[in-house]
N, C-alpha and C positions, 0 to 999 in steps of 0.2 A: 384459462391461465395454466403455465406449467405449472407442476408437481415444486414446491419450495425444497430447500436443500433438505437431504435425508438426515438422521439424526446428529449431533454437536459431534459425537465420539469419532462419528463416521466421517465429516466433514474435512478435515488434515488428511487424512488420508487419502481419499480422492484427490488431493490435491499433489500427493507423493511423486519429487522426479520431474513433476509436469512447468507448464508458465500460467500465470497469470496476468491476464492485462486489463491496466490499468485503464480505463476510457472516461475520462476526464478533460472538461477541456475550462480556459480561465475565463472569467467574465470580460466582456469585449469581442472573446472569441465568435467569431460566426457557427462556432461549434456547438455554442452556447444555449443546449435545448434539449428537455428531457428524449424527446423521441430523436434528435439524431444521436445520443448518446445510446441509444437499445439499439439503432442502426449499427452503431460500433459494437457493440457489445455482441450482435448477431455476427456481424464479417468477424468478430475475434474468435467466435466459435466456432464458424465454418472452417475457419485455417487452424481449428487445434487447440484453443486455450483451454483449460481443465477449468478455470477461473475467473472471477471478472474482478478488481478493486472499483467500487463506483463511489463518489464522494457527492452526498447530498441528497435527502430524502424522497424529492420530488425522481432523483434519477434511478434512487434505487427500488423505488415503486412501477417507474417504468419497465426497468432493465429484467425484477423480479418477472411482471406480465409477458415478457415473451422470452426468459430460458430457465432451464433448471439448472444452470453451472450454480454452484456455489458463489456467492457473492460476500467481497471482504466488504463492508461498509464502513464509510467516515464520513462526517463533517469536516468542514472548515472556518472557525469563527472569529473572527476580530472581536479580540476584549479587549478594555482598558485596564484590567486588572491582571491580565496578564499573557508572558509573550508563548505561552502553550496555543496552537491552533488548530490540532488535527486531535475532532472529538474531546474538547474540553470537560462536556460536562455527562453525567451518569443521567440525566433526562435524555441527552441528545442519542447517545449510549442505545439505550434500552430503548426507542421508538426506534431505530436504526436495526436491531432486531427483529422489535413486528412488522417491520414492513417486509422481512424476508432475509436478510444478511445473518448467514449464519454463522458469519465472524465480523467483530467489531476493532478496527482499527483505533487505539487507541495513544497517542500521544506517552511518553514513556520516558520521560526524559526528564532530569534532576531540577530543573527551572520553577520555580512558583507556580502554584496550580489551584485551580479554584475547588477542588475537593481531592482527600487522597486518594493516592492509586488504586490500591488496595480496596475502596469502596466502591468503585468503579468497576473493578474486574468481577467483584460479586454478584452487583446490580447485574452486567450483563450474562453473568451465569445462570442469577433466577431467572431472566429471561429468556433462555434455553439457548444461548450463542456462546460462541468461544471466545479469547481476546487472543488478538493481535498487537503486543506491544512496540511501538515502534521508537526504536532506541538511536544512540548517538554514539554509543562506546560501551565497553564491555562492560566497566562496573553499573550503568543503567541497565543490561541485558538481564544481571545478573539481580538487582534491586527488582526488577518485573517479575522475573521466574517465581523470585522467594515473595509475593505479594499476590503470587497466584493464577500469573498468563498464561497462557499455553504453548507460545511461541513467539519467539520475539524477531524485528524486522530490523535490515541494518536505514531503514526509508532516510533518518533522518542524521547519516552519516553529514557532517557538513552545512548543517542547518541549526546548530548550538557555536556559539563562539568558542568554548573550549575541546570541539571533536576536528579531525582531523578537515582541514581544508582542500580539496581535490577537485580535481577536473574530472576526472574517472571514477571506477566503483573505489570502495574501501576494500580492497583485499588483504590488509591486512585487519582489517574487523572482522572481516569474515573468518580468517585464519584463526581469531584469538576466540571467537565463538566456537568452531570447533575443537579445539583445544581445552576447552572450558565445558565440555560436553552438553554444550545448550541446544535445542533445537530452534533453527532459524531460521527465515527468508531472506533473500539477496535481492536489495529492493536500491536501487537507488544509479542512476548513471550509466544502466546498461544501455548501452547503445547499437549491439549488435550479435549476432546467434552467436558467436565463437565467444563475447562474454557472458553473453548467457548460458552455452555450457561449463564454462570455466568455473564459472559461480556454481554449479551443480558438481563439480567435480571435488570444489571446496567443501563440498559437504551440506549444502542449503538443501531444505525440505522439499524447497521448489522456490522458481525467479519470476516476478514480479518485474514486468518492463510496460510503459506507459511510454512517454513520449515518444520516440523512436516508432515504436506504430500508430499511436492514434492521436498525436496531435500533428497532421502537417506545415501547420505554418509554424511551428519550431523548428520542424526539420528543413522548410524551406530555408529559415532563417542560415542554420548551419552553411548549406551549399551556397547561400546568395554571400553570405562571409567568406566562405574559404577563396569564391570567387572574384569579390572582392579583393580580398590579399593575392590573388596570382596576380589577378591585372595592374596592380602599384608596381612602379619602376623603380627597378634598384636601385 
């Protein structure tokens, strides 16, 4: 097994500048499997990623056994008690941890939650990993920092009923994060290297992009649409 990430302190760092990709794929998907997800995870290293985001224990146990890139870990969980889904709970938290993720994406966002934030970013502290808060808007950015994150993600720009609704990234979140002298990730809508350096010129720690590389029936979906729309007659 490789070498697990080197120390918490050390960890953002490593990541400074660089991408990290997201290798995740939805249930249904043919993608849909811890070992082709370490598959992705290996082709994202070979091409450069400093990082890997993996969502799901079984994937991050995989993904841990064959690299030593730093890996951001989450869950995804359907509650009834509430509309929070990425890394709901400080159990889920803290085992996402020992399996090797030596940052824990955490859900960051002003909506009802089954335990506070703040107890969450501690639990995954004693468990020797960093958080990833992933926010909606600045004032959440800003609620994470002061409860103790290390760095907050714009992931869930567009995913709260009251943050901005886009087809594209949030560059104007991004904008008000560095202005706000937050340290952040640009996580959400990138679709291509020219926004992906845009997003790093804004000032982001480092970008985070997922679909656009590793799910291709998303991105088949794009071209079989645009194609779609050339071929209807005016």
């Amino acid at each position: 097994m490789p070498p697990s990430d080197t120390s918490p302190s050390s960890t953002l760092e490593r990541l400074r500048g660089g991408l990290v990709v997201s290798c995740q794929a939805n249930p249904g998907s043919p993608l849909r499997d811890p070992y082709i997800i370490s598959r992705l995870a290996l082709a994202a290293e070979a091409g450069g990623a400093r990082g890997l985001r993996i969502q799901g224990f079984g994937d991050v146990q995989a993904v841990r056994a064959v690299t030593a890139l730093p890996i951001i870990g989450l869950t995804k969980t359907d509650r009834d008690d509430t509309d929070v889904y990425i890394t709901p709970t400080s159990a889920e938290a803290v085992n996402l941890a020992e399996l090797g993720a030596g940052i824990v994406a955490l859900d960051a966002t002003r909506r009802p939650r089954p335990e506070p934030l703040p107890d969450m970013i501690a639990a995954v502290h004693r468990a020797g990993a960093q958080v990833m808060a992933d926010i909606s808007t600045l004032d959440e950015a800003l609620t994470a920092m002061e409860a103790g994150a290390d760095i907050v993600g714009t992931t869930l720009s567009g995913y709260t009923p009251y943050s901005r609704q886009l087809t594209g990234p949030d560059w104007a979140l991004l904008a008000e994060l560095r202005a706000a002298g937050l340290p952040f990730v640009a996580e959400g809508r990138i679709n291509s290297p020219a926004e992906a350096a845009q997003a790093l010129g804004l000032g982001a720690h480092f970008v985070v992009v997922g679909s656009a590389i590793t799910r291709p029936d998303v991105v088949t979906g794009w071209f079989a649409q645009a194609l779609r729309g050339a071929a209807d007659p005016a």
